[in-house]
C-alpha positions, 0 to 999 in steps of 0.5 A: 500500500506504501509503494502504491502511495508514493507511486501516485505522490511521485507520479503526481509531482511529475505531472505538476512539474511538467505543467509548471514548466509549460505555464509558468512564464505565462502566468508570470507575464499575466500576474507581472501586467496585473500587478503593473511591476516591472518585468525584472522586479516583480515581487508581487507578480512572484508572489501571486503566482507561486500562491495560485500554483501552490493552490493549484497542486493542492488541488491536483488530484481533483482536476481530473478532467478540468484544464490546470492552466484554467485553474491556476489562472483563476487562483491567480485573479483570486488571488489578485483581486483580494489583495486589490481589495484589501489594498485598496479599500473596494477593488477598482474604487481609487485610480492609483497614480502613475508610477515611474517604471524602474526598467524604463518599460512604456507598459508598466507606466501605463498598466500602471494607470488603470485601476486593479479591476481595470486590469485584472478585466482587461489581463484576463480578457484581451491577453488571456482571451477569456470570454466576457461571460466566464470573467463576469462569472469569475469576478461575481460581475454582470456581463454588462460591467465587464464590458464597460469596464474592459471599454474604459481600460481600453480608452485609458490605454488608448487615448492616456491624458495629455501632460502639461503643454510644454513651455516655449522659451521666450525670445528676446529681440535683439 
């Protein structure tokens, strides 16, 4: 019964790390453009993603049948979500402030001017392509909001707010 055991736990661990080496730059690069971190400093991006894998393989044996990528993606905007919440106060309710990206990247600086529900809808729907109904679904939203949330994202992206006018230099006749 031991052998038997350790098989299926060694078996298990294997099917895991065959997985995680498959999907974990992926849902790295999803948890780096929900956080809004730079890609070489991500911290919270690491975080997340080790808890929704963690998460994931606790609930291996009971996947059968159901796609793991989908389950990790799912812990990973969970995941993300509460801690907006707690963050935040009410996910989605504070614009935060654009930050300086550390690496110079053009996507930090303007994920990071979307609110934390602006971006989990939009990671989830524009770079994960998930469908508006299973993202209503998993955020607990109603179909419509979702789109209007993914539509407001999308007009931030597209059309940022323009900084000051740039000062011209007086000229002094000679």
């Amino acid at each position: 019964m031991r052998d038997r055991r350790a098989f299926q736990n060694a078996r298990r661990a294997r099917e895991f790390e065959a997985f995680v080496a498959g999907a974990a730059g992926r849902l790295l690069h999803a948890a780096t453009l929900l956080t809004a971190e730079p890609p070489n400093a991500n911290p919270r991006a690491r975080r997340l993603l080790t808890l929704a894998l963690a998460h994931t393989y606790a609930s291996w044996d009971r996947l059968r049948g159901e796609d793991p990528y989908d389950r990790a993606r799912q812990q990973l905007a969970v995941r993300f979500a509460r801690g907006a919440w707690h963050q935040y106060g009410a996910l989605g309710r504070s614009r935060p402030a654009p930050s300086p990206s550390v690496s110079g990247s053009a996507s930090v600086a303007v994920l990071a001017r979307l609110t934390p529900q602006e971006r989990l809808v939009l990671v989830l729907r524009m770079y994960e392509g998930v469908a508006e109904e299973q993202t209503a679904a998993l955020l607990g939203l109603p179909v419509e909001r979702v789109r209007a949330i993914c539509a407001r994202a999308m007009t931030t992206l597209l059309h940022p707010p323009r900084g000051p006018a740039p000062t011209m230099a007086k000229v002094v006749p000679s």
